[in-house]
PAGU-108363 format. One record per atom (N, C-alpha, C): residue number from 1; residue in one letter; atom name; z, x, y. Coordinates in pm, 1 decimal, padded with zeros to 6 digits. Atoms other than C-alpha are relative to their C-alpha. Layout:
REM PAGU-108363
+-----+-----+------+----------+----------+----------+
!   n ! res ! atom !       up !     east !    north !
+-----+-----+------+----------+----------+----------+
! NUM !   a !   CA !        Z !        X !        Y !
...
+-----+-----+------+----------+----------+----------+
***
This chain:
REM PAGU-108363
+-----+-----+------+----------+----------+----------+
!   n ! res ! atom !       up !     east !    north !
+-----+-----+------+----------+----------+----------+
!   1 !   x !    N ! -00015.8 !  00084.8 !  00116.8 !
!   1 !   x !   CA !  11862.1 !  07420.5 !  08237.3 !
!   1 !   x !    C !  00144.2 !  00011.5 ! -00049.2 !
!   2 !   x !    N ! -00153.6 !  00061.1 !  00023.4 !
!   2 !   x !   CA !  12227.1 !  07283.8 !  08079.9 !
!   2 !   x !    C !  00014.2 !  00142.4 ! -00112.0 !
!   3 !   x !    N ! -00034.5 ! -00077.5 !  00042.0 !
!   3 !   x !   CA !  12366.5 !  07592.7 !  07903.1 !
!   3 !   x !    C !  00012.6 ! -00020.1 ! -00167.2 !
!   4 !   x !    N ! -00010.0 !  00096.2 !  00128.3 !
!   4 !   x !   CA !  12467.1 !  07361.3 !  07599.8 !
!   4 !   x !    C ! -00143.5 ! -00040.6 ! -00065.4 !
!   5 !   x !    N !  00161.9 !  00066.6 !  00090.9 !
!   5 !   x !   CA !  12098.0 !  07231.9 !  07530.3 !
!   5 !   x !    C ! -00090.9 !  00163.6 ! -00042.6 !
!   6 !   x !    N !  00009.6 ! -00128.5 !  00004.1 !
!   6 !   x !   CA !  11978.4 !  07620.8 !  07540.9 !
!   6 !   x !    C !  00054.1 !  00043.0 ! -00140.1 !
!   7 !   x !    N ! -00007.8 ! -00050.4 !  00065.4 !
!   7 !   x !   CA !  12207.9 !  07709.3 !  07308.5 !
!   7 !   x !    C ! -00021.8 ! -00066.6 ! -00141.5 !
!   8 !   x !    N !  00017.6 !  00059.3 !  00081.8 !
!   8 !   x !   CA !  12152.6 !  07422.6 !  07076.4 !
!   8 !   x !    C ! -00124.4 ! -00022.8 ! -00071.8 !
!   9 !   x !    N !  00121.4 ! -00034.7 !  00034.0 !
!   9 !   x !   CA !  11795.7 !  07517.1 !  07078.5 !
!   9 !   x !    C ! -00026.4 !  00099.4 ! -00088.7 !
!  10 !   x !    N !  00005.1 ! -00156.0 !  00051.2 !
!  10 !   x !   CA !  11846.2 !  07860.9 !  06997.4 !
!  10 !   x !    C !  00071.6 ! -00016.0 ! -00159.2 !
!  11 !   x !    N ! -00064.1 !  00038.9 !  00113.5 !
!  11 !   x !   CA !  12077.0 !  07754.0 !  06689.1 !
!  11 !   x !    C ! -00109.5 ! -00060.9 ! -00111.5 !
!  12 !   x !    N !  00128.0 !  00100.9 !  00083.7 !
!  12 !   x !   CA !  11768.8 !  07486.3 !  06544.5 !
!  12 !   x !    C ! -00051.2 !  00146.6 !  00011.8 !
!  13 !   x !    N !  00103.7 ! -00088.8 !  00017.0 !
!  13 !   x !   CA !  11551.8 !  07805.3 !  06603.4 !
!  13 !   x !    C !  00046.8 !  00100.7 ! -00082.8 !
!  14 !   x !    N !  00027.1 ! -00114.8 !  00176.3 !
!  14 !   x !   CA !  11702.9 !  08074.1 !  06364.7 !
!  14 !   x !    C !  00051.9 ! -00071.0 ! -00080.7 !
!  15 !   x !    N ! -00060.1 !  00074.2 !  00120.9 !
!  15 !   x !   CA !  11861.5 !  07800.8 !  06139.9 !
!  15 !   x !    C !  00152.5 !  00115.7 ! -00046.1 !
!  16 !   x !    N ! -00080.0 ! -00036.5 !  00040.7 !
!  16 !   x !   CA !  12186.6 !  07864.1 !  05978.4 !
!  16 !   x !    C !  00068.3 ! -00103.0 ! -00093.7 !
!  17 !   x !    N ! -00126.7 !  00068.6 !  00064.0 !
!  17 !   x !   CA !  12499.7 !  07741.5 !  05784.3 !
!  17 !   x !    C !  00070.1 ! -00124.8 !  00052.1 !
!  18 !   x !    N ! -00109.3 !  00099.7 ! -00105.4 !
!  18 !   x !   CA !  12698.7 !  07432.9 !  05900.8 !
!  18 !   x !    C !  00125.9 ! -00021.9 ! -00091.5 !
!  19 !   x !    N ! -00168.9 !  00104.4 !  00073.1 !
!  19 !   x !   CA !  13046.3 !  07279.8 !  05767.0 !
!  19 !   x !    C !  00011.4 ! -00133.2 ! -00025.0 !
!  20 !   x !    N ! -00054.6 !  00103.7 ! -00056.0 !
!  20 !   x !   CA !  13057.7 !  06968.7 !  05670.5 !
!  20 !   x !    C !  00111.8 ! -00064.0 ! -00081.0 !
!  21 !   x !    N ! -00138.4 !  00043.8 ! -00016.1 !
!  21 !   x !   CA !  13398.2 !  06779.8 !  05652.4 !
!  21 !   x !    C ! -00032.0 ! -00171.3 ! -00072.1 !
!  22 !   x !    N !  00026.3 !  00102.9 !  00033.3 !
!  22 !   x !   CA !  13388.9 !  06457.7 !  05458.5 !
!  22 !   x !    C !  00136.0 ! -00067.3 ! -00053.8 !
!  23 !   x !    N ! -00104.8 !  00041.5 !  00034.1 !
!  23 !   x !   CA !  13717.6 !  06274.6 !  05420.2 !
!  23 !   x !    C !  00000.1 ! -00163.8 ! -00030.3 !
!  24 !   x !    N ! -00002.3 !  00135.9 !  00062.9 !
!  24 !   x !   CA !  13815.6 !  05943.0 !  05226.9 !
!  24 !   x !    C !  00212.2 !  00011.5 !  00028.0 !
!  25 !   x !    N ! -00161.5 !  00047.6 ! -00033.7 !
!  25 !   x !   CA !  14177.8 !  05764.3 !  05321.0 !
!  25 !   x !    C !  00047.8 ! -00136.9 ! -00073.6 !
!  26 !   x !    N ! -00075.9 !  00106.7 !  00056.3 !
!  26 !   x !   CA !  14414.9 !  05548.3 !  05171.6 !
!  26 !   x !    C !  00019.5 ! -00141.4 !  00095.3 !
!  27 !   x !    N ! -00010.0 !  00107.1 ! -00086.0 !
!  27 !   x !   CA !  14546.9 !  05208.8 !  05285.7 !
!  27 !   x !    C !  00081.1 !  00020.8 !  00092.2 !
!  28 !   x !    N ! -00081.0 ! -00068.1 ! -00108.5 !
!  28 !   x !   CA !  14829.5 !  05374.9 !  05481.1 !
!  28 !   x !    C !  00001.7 !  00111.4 !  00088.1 !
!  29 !   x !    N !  00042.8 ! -00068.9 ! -00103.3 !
!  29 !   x !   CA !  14595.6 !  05607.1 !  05686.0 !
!  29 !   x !    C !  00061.3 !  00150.6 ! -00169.2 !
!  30 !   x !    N ! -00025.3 ! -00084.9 !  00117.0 !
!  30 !   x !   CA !  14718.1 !  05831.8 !  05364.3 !
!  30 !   x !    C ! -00187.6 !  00097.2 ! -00041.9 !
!  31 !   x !    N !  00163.0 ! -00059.0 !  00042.0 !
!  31 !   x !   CA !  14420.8 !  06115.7 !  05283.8 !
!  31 !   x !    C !  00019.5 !  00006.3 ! -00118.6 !
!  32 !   x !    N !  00014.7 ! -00026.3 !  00139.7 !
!  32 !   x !   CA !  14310.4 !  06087.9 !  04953.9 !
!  32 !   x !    C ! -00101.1 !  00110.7 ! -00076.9 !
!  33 !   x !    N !  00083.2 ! -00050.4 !  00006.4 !
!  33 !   x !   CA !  14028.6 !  06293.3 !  04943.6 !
!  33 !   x !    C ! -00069.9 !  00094.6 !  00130.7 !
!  34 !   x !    N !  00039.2 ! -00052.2 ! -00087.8 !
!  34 !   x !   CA !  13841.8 !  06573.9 !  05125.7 !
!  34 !   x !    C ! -00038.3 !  00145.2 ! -00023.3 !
!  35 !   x !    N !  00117.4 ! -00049.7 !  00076.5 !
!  35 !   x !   CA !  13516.7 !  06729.4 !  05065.5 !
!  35 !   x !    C ! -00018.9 !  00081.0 !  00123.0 !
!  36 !   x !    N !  00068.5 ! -00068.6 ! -00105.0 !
!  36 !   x !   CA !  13414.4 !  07063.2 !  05256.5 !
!  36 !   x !    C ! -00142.3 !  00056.9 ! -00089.2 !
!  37 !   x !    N !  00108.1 ! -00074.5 !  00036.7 !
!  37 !   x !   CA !  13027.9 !  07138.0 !  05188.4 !
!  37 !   x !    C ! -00041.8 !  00088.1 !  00090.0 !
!  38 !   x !    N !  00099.7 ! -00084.3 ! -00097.9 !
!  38 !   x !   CA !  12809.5 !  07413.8 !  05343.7 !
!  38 !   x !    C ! -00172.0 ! -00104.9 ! -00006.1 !
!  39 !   x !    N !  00161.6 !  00045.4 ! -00019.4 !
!  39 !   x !   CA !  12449.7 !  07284.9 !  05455.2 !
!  39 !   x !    C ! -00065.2 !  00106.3 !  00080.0 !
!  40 !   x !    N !  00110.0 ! -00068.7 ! -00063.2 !
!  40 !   x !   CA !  12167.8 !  07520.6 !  05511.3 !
!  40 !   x !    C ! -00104.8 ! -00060.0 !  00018.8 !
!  41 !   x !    N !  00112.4 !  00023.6 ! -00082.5 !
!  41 !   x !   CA !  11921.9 !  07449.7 !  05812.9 !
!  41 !   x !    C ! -00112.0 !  00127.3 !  00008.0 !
!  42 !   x !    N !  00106.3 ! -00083.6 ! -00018.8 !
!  42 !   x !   CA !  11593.1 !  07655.6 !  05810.0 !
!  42 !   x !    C ! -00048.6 !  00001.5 !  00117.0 !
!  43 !   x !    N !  00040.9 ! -00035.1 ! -00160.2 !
!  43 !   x !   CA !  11470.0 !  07845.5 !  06113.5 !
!  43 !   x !    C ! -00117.3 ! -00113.9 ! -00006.0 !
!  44 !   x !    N !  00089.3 !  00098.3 ! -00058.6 !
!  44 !   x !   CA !  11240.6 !  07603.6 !  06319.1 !
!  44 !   x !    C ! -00075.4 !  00057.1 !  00107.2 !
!  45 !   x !    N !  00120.9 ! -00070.0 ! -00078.6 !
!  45 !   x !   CA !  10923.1 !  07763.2 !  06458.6 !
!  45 !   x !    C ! -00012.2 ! -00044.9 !  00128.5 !
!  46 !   x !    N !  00048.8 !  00025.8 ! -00096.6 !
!  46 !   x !   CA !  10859.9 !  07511.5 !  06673.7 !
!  46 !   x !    C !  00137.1 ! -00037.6 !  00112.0 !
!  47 !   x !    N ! -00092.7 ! -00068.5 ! -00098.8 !
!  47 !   x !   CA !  11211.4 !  07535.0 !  06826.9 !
!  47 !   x !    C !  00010.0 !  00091.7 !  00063.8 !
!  48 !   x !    N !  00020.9 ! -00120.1 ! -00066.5 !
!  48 !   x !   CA !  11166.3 !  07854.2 !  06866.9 !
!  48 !   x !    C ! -00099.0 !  00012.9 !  00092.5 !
!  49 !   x !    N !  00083.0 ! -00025.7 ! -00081.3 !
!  49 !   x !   CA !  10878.7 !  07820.5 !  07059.9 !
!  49 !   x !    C !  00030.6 ! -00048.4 !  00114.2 !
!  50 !   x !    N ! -00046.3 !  00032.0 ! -00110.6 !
!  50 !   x !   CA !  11016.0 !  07614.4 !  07284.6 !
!  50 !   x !    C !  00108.4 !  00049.0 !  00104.0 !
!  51 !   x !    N ! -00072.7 ! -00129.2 ! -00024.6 !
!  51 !   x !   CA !  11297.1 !  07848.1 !  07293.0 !
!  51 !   x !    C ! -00027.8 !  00070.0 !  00104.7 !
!  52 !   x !    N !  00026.6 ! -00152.3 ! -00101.1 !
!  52 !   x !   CA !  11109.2 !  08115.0 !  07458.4 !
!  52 !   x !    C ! -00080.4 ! -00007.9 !  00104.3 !
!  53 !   x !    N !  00057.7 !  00066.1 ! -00072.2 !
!  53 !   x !   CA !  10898.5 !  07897.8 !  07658.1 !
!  53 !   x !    C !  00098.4 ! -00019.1 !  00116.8 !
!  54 !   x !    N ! -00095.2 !  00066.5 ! -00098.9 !
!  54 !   x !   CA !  11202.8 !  07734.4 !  07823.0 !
!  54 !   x !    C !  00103.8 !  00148.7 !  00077.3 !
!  55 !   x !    N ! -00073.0 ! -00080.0 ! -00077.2 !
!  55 !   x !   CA !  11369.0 !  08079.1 !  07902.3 !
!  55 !   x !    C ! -00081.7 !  00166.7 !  00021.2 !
!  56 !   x !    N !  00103.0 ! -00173.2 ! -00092.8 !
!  56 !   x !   CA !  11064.6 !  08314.1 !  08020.5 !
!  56 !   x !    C ! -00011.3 !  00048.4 ! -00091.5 !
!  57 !   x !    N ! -00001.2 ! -00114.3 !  00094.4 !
!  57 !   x !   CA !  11032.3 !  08501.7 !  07698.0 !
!  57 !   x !    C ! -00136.6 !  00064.7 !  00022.7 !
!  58 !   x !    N !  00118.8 ! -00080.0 !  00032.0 !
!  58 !   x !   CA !  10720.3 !  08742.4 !  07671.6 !
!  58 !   x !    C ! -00135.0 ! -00048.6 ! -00115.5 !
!  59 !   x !    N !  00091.8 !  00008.1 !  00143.7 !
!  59 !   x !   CA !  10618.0 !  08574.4 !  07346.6 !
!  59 !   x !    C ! -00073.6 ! -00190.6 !  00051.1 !
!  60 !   x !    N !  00088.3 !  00130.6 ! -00047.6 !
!  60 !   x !   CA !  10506.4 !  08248.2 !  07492.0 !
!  60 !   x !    C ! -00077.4 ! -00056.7 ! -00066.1 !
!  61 !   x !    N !  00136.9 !  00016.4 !  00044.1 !
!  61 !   x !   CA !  10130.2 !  08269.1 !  07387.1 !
!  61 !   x !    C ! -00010.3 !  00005.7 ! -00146.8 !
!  62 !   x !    N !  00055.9 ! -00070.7 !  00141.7 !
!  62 !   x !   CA !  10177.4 !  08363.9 !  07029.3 !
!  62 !   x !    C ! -00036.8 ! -00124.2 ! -00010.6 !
!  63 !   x !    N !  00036.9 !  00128.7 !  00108.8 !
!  63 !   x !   CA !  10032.9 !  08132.4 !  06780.4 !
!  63 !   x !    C !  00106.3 ! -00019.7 ! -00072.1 !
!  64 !   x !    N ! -00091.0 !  00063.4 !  00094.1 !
!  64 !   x !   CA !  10230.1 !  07941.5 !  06520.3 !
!  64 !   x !    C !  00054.4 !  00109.8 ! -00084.0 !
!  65 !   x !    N !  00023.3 ! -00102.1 !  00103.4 !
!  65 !   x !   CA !  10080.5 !  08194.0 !  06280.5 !
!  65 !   x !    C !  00122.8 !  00122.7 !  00073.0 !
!  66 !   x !    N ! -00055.6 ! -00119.2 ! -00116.3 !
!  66 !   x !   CA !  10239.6 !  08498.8 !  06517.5 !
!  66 !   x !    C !  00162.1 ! -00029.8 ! -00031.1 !
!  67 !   x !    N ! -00176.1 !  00036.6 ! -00072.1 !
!  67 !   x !   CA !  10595.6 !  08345.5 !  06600.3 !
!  67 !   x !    C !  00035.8 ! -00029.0 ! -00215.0 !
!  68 !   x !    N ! -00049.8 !  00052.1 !  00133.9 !
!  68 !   x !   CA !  10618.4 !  08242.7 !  06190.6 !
!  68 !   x !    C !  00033.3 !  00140.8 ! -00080.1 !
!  69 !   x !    N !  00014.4 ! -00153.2 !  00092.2 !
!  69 !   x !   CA !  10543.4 !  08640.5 !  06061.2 !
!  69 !   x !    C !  00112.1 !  00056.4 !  00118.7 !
!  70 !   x !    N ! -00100.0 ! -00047.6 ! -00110.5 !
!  70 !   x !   CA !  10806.9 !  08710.0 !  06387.5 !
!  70 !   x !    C !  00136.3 ! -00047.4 ! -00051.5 !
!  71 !   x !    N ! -00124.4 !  00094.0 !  00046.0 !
!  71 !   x !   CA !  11037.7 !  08446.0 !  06243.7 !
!  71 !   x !    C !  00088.2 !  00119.5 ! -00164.2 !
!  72 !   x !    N ! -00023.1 ! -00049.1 !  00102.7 !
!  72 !   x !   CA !  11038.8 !  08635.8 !  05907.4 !
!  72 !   x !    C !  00030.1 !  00112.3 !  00036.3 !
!  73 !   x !    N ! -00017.6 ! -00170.6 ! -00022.5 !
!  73 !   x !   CA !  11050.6 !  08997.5 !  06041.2 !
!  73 !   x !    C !  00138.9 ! -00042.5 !  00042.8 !
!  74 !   x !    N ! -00097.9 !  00026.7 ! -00066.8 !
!  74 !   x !   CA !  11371.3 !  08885.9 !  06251.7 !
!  74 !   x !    C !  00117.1 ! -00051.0 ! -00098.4 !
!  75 !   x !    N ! -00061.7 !  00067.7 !  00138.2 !
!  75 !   x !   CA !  11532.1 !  08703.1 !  05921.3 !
!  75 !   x !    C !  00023.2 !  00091.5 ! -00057.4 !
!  76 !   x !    N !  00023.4 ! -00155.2 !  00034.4 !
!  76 !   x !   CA !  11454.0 !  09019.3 !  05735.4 !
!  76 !   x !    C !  00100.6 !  00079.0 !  00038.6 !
!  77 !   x !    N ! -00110.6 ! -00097.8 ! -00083.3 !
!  77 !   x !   CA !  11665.4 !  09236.1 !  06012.2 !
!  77 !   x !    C !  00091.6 ! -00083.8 ! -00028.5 !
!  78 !   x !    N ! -00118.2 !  00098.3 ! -00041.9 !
!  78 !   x !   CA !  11940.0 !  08934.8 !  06044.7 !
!  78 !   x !    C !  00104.4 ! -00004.3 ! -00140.2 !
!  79 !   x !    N ! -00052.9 ! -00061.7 !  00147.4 !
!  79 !   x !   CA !  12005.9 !  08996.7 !  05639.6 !
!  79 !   x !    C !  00009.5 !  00148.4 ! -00036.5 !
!  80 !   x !    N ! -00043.7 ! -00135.6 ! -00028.4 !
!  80 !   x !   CA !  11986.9 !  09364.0 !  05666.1 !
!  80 !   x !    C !  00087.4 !  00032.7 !  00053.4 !
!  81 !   x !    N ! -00089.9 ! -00042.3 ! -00106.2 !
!  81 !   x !   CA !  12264.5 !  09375.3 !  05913.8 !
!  81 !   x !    C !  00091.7 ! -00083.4 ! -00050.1 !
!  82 !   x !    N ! -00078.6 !  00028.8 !  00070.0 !
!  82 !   x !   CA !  12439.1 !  09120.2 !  05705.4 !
!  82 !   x !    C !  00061.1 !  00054.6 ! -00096.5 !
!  83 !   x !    N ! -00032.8 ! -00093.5 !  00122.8 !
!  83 !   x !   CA !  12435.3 !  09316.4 !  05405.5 !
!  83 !   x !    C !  00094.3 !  00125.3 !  00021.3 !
!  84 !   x !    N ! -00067.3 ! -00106.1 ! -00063.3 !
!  84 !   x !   CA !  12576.1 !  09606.9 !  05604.3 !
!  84 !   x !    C !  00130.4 ! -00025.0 !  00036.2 !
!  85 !   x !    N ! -00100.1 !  00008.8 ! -00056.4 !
!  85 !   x !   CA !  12831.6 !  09475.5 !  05733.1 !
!  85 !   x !    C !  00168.6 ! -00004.2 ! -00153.9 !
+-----+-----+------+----------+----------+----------+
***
């Protein structure tokens, strides 16, 4: 499978931060404006499932229920190790 679609899976599946860039221009290509927001995406279960489906994982079989209390334990650690840092 394309290395790029993999990782763009894996990204939708723990959710994160993005950048976005929003610029407004004058009549002479002149910038007049230019807006940077953050946007937060929430992990996506059922990315994730496909996730681990598409690259052999162990967790395959869980249920929704399963991979959702997995999702949170993993979130949990991912802010613990933020905080630390």
């Amino acid at each position: 499978m394309d290395e790029k679609i993999l990782d763009a899976l894996y990204r939708k599946a723990v959710g994160g931060s993005v950048s976005e860039v929003s610029e407004e221009y004058g009549a002479q290509d002149e910038l007049l404006r230019r807006k940077v927001t953050q946007k937060y995406y929430p992990p996506d279960v059922a990315a994730l499932k496909a996730y681990v489906e598409l690259t052999g994982g162990g967790i395959a079989e869980m249920s929704d229920e399963e991979l959702e209390r997995e999702k949170r334990r993993l979130m949990k650690e991912m802010s613990c190790a933020a905080e630390q840092k």
